[in-house]
C-alpha positions as CSV (number, residue, x, y, z in Angstrom):
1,X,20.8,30.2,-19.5
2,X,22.7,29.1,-22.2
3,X,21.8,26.1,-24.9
4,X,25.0,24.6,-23.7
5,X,23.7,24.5,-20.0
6,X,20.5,23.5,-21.1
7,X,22.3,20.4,-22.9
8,X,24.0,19.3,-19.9
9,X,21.3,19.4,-17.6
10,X,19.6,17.1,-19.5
11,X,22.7,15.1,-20.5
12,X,21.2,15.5,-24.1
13,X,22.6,15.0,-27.7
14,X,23.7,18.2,-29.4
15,X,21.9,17.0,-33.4
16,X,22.6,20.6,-34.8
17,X,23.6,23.5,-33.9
18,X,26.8,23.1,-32.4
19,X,28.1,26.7,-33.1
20,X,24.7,28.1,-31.7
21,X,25.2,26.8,-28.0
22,X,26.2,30.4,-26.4
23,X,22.5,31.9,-27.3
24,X,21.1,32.5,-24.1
25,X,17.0,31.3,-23.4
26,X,15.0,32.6,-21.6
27,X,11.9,30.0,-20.9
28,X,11.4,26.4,-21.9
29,X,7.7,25.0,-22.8
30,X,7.0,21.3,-22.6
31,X,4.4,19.9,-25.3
32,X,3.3,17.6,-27.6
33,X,0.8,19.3,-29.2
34,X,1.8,22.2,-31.7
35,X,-1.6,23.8,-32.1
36,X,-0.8,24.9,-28.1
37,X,2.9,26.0,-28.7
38,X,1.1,28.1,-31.3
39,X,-1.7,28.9,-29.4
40,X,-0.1,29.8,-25.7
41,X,3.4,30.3,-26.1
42,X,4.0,33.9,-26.5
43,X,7.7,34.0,-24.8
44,X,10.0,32.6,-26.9
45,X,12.1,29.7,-25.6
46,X,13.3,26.3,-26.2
47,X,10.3,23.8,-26.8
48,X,10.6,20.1,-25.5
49,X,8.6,17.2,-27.3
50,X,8.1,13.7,-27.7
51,X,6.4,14.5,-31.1
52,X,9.3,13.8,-34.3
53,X,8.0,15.4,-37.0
54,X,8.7,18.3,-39.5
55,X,5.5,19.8,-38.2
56,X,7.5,20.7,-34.9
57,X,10.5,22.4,-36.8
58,X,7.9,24.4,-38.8
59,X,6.3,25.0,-35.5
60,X,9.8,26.4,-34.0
61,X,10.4,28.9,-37.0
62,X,6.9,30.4,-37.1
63,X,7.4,30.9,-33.1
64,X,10.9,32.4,-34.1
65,X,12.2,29.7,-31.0
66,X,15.8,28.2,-31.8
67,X,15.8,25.3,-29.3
68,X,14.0,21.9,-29.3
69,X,14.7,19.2,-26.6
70,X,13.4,15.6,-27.8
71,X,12.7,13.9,-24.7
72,X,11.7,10.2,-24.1
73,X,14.6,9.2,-26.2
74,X,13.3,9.9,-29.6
75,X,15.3,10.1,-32.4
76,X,14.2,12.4,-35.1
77,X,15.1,11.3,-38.8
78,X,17.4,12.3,-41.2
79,X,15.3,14.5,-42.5
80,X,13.9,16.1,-39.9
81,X,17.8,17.1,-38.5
82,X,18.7,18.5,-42.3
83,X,15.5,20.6,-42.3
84,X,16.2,21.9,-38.5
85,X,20.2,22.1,-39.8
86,X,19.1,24.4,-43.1
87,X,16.9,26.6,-41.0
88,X,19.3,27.3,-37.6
89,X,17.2,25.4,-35.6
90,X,19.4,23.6,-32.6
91,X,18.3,20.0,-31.7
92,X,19.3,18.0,-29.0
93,X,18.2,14.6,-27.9
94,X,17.6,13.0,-24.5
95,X,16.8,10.1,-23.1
96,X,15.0,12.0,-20.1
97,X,11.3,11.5,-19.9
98,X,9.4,14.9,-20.5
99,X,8.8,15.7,-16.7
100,X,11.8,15.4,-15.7
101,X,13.7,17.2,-18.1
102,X,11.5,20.1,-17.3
103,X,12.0,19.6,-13.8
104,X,15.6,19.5,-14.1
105,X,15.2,22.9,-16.3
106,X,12.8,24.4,-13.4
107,X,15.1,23.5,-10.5
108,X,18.0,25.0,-12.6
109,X,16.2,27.9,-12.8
110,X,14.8,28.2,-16.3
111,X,11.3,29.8,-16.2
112,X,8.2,28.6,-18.1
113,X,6.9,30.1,-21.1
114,X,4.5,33.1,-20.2
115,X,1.6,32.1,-22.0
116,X,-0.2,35.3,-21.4
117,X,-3.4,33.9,-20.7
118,X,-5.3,35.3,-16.9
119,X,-6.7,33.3,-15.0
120,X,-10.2,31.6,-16.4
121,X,-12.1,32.7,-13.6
122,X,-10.3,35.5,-10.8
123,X,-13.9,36.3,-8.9
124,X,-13.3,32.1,-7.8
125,X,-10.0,32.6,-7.0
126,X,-11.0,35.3,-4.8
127,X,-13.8,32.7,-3.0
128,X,-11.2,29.9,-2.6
129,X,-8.7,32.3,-0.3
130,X,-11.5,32.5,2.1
131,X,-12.5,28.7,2.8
């Protein structure tokens, strides 16, 4: 799916980036909490958040991600857009709340982000087929 596509799904704001639109993603992750992007995200994707600071841009670049989605209407400052603008990093804006612009994302059929992690315990998964 293209950045475009993933901007007018979610009827979002194009903040920078305008001549990156045509890079295809692959996977979106959903989070407010940057230590997990760092953490779990191992595919590469667009990221959406609620959280407006630089620490999410910084987050983006270390993941080597191009995309972030603020949801919930936030509007990231000045600063924040310049610092996104000087690295490459597109930002949109939406008013959607965070579930449903992943849902809307989901349904359009953009996976999740492979976090690579196995299941925490597959001998009780095996248990739970049989009740």
């Amino acid at each position: 799916m293209k950045i475009s596509q993933v901007a007018e799904i979610l009827e979002a704001q194009v903040l920078t980036g305008e001549d990156k639109l045509d890079l295809e993603v692959h996977s979106a992750c959903g989070s407010d909490m940057m230590s997990d992007v760092l953490a779990y995200v191992k595919d590469q994707g667009i990221l959406l958040s609620g959280l407006i600071n630089v620490q999410v841009i910084r987050t983006l670049l270390m993941m080597d991600m191009n995309c972030v989605v603020f949801v919930r209407g936030k509007m990231p400052p000045a600063g924040i857009v310049d610092f996104a603008e000087e690295n490459g990093v597109v930002v949109l804006q939406t008013e959607l709340p965070m579930f449903e612009s992943c849902g809307r994302l989901y349904a359009a059929g953009l996976g999740g982000a492979d976090t690579g992690k196995e299941p925490e315990c597959p001998e009780c998964m095996d248990g739970a087929e049989n009740e």
